[in-house]
C-alpha positions as CSV (number, residue, x, y, z in Angstrom):
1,X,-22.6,-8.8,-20.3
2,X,-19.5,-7.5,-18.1
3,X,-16.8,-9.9,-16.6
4,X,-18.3,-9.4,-13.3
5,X,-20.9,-10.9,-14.2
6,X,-18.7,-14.4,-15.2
7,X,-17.2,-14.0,-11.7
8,X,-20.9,-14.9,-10.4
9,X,-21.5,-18.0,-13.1
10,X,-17.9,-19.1,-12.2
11,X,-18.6,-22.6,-10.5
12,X,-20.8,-23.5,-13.6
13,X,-17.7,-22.8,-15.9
14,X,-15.3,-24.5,-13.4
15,X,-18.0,-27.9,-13.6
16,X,-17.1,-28.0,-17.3
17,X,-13.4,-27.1,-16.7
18,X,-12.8,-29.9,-14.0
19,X,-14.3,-32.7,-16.0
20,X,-11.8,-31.5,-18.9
21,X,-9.1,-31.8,-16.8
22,X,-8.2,-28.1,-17.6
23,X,-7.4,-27.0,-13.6
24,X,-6.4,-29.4,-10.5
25,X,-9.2,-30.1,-8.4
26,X,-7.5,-28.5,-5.4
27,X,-7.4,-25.1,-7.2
28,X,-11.3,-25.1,-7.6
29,X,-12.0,-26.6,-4.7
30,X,-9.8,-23.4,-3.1
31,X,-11.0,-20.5,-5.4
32,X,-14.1,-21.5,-6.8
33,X,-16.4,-19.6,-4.2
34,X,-14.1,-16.7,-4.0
35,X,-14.8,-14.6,-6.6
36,X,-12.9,-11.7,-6.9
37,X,-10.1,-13.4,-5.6
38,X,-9.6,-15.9,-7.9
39,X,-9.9,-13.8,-11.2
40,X,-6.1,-12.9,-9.9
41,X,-6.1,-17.0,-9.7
42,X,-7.1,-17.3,-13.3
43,X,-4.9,-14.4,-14.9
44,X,-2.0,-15.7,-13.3
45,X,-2.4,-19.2,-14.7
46,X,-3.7,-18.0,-17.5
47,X,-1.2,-15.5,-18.5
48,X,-1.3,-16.0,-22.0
49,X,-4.2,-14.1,-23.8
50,X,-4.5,-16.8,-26.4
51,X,-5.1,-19.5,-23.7
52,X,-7.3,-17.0,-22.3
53,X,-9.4,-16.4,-25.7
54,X,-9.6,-20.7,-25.6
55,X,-11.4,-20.4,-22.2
56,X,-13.7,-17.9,-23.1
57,X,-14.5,-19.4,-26.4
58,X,-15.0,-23.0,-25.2
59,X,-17.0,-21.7,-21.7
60,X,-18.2,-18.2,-22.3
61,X,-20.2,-18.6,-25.2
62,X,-22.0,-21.5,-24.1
63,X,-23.2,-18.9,-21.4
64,X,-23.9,-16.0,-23.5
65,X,-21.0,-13.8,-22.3
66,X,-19.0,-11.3,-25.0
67,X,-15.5,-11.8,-23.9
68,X,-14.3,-9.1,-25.6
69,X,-15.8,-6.8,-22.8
70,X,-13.2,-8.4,-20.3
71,X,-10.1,-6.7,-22.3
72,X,-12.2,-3.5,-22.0
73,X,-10.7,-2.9,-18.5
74,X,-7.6,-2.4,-17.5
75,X,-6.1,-3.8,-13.7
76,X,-2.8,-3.7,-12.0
77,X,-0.8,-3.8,-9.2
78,X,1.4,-0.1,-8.6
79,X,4.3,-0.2,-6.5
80,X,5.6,2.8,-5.1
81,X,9.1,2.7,-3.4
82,X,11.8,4.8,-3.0
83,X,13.9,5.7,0.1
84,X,12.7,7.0,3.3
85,X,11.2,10.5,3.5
86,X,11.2,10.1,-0.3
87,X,7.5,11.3,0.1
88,X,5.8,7.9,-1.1
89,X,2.8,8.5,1.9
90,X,2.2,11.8,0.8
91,X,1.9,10.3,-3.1
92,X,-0.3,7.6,-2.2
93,X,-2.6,9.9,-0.6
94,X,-2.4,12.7,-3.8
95,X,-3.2,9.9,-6.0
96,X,-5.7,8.7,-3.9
97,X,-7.8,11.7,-2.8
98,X,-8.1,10.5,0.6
99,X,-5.4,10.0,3.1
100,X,-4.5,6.2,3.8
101,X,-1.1,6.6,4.9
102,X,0.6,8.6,7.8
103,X,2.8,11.5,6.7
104,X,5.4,13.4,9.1
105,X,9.1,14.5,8.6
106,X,10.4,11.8,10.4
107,X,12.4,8.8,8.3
108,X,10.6,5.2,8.8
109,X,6.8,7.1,9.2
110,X,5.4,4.0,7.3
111,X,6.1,0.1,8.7
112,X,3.4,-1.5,7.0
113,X,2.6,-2.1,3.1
114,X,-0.3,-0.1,2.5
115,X,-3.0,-0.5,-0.9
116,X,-4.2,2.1,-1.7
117,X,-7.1,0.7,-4.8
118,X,-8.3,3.5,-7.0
119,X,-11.5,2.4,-9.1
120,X,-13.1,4.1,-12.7
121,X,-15.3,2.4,-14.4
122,X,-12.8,0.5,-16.9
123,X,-9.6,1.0,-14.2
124,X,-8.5,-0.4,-10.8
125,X,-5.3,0.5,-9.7
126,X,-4.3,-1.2,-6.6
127,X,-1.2,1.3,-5.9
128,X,0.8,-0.2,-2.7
129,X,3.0,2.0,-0.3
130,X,6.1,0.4,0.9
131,X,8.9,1.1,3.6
132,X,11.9,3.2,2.7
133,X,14.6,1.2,1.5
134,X,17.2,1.2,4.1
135,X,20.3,-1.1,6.1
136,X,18.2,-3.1,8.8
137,X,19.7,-3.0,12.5
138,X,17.3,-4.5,13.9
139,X,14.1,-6.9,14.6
140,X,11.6,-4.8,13.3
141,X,13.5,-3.3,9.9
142,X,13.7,-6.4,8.8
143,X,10.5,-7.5,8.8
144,X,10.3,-3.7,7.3
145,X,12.5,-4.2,4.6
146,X,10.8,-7.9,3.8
147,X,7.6,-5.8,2.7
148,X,10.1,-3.9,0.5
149,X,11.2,-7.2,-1.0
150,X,7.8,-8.9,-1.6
151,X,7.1,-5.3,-3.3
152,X,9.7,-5.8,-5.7
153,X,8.5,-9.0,-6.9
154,X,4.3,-8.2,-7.9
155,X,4.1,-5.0,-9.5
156,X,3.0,-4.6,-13.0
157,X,4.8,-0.8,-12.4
158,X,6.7,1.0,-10.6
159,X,6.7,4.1,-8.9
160,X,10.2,4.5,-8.1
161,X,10.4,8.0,-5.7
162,X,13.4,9.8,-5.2
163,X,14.1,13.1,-3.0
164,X,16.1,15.8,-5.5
165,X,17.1,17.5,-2.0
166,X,18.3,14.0,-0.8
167,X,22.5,14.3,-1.0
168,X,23.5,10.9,0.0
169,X,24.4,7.9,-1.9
170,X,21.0,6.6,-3.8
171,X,20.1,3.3,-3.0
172,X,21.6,0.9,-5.6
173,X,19.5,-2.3,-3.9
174,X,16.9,-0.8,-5.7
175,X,18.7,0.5,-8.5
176,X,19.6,-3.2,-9.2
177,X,16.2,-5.1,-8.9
178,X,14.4,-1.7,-10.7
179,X,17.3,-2.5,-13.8
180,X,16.9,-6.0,-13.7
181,X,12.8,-6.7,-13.4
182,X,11.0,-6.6,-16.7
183,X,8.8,-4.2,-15.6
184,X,7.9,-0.4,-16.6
185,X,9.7,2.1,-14.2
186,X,8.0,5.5,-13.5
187,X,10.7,7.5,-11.5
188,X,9.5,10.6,-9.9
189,X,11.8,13.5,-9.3
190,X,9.8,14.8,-6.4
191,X,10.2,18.1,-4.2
192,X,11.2,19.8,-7.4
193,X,9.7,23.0,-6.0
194,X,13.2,22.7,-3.9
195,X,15.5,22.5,-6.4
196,X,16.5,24.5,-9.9
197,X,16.5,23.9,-13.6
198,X,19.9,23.6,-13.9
199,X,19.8,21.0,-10.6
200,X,16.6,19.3,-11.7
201,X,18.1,18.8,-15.4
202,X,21.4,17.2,-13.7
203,X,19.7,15.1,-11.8
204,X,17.2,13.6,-14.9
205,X,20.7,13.0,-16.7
206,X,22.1,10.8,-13.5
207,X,19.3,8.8,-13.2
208,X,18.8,8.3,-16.7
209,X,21.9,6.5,-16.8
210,X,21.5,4.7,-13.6
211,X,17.9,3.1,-15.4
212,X,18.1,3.8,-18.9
213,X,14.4,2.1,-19.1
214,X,12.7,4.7,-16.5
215,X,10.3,7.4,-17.5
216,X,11.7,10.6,-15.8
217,X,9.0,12.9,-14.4
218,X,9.6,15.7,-12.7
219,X,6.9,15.7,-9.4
220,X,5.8,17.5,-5.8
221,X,3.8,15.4,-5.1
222,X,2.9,17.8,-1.5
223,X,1.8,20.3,-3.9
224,X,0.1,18.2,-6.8
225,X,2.6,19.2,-9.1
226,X,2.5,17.0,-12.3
227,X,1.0,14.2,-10.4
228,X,-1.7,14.9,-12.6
229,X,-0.1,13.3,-15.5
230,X,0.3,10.3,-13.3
231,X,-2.8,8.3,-13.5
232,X,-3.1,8.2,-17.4
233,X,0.3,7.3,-17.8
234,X,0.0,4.1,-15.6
235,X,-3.6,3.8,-17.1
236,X,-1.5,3.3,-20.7
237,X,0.7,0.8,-19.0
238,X,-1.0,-1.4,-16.9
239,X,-2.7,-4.9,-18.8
240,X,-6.5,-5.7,-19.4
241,X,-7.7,-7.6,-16.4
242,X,-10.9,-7.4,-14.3
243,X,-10.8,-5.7,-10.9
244,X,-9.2,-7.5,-8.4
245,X,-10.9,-6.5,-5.6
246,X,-14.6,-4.7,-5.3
247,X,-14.9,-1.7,-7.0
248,X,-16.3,-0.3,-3.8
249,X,-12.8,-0.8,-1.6
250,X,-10.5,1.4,-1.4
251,X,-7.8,-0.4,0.5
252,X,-6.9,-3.7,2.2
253,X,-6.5,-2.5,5.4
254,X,-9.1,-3.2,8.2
255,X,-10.6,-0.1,10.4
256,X,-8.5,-1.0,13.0
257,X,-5.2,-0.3,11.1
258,X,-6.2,3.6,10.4
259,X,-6.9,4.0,14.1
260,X,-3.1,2.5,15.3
261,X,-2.2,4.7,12.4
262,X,-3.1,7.3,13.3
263,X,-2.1,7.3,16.9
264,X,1.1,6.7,16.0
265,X,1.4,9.6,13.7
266,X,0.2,11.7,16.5
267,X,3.5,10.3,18.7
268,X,5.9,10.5,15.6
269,X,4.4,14.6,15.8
270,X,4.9,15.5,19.6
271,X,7.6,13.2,20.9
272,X,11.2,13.0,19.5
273,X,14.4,10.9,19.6
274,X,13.9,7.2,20.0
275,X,10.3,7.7,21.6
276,X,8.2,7.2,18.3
277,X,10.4,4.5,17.1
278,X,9.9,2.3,20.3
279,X,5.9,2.8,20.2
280,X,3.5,0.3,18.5
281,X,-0.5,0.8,19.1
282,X,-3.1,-1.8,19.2
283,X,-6.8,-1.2,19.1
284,X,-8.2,-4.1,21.0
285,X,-11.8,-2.4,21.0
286,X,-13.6,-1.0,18.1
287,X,-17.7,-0.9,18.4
288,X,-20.1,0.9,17.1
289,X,-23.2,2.1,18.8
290,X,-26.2,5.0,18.1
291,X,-23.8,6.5,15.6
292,X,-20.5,6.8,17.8
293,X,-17.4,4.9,17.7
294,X,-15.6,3.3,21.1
295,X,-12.2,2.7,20.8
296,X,-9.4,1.5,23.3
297,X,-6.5,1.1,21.8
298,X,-2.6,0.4,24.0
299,X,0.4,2.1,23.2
300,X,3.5,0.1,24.0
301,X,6.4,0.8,24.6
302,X,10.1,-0.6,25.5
303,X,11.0,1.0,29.0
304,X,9.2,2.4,31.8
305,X,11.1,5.5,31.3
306,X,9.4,5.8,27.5
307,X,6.0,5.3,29.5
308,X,6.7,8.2,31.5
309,X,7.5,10.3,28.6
310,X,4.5,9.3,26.8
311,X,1.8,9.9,29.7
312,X,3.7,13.2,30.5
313,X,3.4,15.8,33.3
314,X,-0.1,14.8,34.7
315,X,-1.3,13.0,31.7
316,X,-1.0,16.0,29.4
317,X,1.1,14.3,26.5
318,X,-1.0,11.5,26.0
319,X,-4.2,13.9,26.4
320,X,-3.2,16.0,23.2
321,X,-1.9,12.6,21.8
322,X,-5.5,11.4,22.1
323,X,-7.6,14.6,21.1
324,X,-5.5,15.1,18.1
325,X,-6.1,11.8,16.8
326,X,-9.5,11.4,17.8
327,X,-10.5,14.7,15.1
328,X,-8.5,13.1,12.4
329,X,-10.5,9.8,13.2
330,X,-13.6,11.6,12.9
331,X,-13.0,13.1,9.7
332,X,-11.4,9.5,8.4
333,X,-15.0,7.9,9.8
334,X,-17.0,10.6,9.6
335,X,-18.7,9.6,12.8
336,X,-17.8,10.7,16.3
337,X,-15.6,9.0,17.9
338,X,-14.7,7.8,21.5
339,X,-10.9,7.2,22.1
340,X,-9.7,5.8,25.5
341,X,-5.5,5.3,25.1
342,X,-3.6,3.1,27.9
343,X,0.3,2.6,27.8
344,X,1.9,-0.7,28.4
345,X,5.6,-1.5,28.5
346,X,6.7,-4.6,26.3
347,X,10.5,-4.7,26.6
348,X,12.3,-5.0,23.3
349,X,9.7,-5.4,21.4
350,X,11.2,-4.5,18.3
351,X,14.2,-7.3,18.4
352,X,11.5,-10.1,19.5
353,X,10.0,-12.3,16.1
354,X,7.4,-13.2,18.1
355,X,6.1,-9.8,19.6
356,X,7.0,-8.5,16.0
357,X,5.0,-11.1,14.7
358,X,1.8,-10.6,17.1
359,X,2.0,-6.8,15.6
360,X,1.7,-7.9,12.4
361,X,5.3,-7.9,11.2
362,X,5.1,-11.6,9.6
């Protein structure tokens, strides 16, 4: 009988655990009806697979469960980080077959962290796109960066991305906490279709000394170049857990989230200058009814002058703005889609922790 099926029977086992005085009573009384959830609960207190094999011997058997299926799945958490315009986004979305994640050409595309869970039958890879690593000026990098940081503390690997056309100064933040966390290091030469054999074998001799423990692979990750290889190599890395989310979703992020994203990417493609950076969307309607979607969602931004700009000449920017992003949210939905768009002007939203905070940036 599969693990899932001990996820269900869970409250029965955690009866006979309680009275042994195996867990705290405020850890059941939390986790015990969340399921999926508090497998991650269990393996994290559990660590240990010989404490693990006493908890299935002493509970499972009694219940007529084989826990030897539970180690025949593997589960993990996949960081990917790297600089920005290192091409993480586009990664994500290769590895994923779908696109979850804005791309464009401009640096600091992606403010969020972003999973990205890719299921098999024995696999769940929850891969999770971070920020570029970069030197905060202000309100909102830093909440930026803080995703970054909690990144670098959860992973059971590492994607590490770096840019071979990229000629400045690597970032040794992350050279530092890659070197120092006991964790495998996957480092992805990417854009190598830009570069030459001479350049690319320079570069895997650098980096090679700059994390001796990294496995070097050569990547383009925008034309699915060796990112093939990818998935079983962090298959033959990652631990034997069960799922820790339904095999069914494929990210964490609600419907709302795709929609602001995908707005903004719209912005970050027809404006330029400081005009995408001072933009944040929220979607304060999303409904469904007979098969079509109604969405109003509010661009703001941090002077009237940027509202101008973003309306345009007779409401023609924010027109194209809003068709473009309407056909990408049909194809994302695959349902037609009705997109009202209104611009507000919050003033320095960026620097303010608590407008930051209301957009999400805890």
């Amino acid at each position: 009988m599969s693990f899932n099926y001990f996820l269900k029977v869970f409250p029965i086992v955690f009866k006979s655990v309680n009275s042994a005085k195996c867990f705290s009573a405020s850890v059941i009384d939390e986790f015990s009806h969340k399921y999926i959830t508090f497998s991650k609960a269990v393996l994290t207190f559990h660590r240990n697979k010989t404490q693990l094999n006493f908890v299935f011997t002493n509970f499972a058997g009694r219940l007529n469960i084989e826990p030897k299926n539970y180690y025949m799945h593997k589960a993990g958490f996949v960081n990917i980080v790297g600089k920005p315009n290192a091409g993480k986004s586009t990664l994500l979305n290769q590895l994923m077959g779908e696109k979850l994640a804005i791309v464009t050409q401009k640096a600091q595309t992606t403010r969020h962290r972003i999973f990205g869970i890719y299921n098999e039958e024995d696999l769940q890879i929850v891969f999770s796109d971070t920020p570029g690593v970069l030197d905060a000026k202000y309100g909102l990098q830093e909440k930026m960066m803080d995703f970054v940081k909690d990144s670098l503390q959860d992973a059971d690997v590492f994607l590490f991305i770096v840019d071979v056309t990229d000629k400045a100064e690597p970032s040794e933040f992350l050279i530092d906490k890659l070197n120092k966390i006991p964790v495998p290091v996957l480092l992805l030469l990417n854009k190598v279709d830009q570069t030459t054999q001479e350049g690319l074998e320079k570069l895997v001799e650098e980096w090679h000394q700059r994390i001796p423990k990294a496995e070097i692979l050569p990547i383009s990750a925008l034309n699915a170049f060796n990112t093939d290889i990818i998935l079983p190599k962090l298959r033959s890395l990652l631990p034997e857990n069960p799922p820790y989310y339904d095999k069914e979703q494929y990210t964490d992020k609600p419907e709302r989230f795709f929609v602001n994203e995908a707005i903004r990417e719209k912005i970050l493609l027809n404006y330029e200058k400081e005009i995408p950076y001072s933009v944040e969307v929220v979607t304060e309607q999303f409904k469904e009814k007979e098969g079509i979607i109604f969405i109003d969602s509010i661009i703001y931004v941090e002077r009237d002058t940027q509202k101008g700009i973003i309306i345009g000449h007779k409401g023609e920017a924010i027109k194209k703005v809003g068709t473009e992003a309407r056909l990408d949210l049909e194809k994302f939905f695959s349902k037609k889609i009705h997109l009202n768009l209104f611009v507000k002007v919050k003033k320095d939203w960026r620097k303010n922790d608590r407008d930051l905070k209301n957009f999400g940036y805890r």
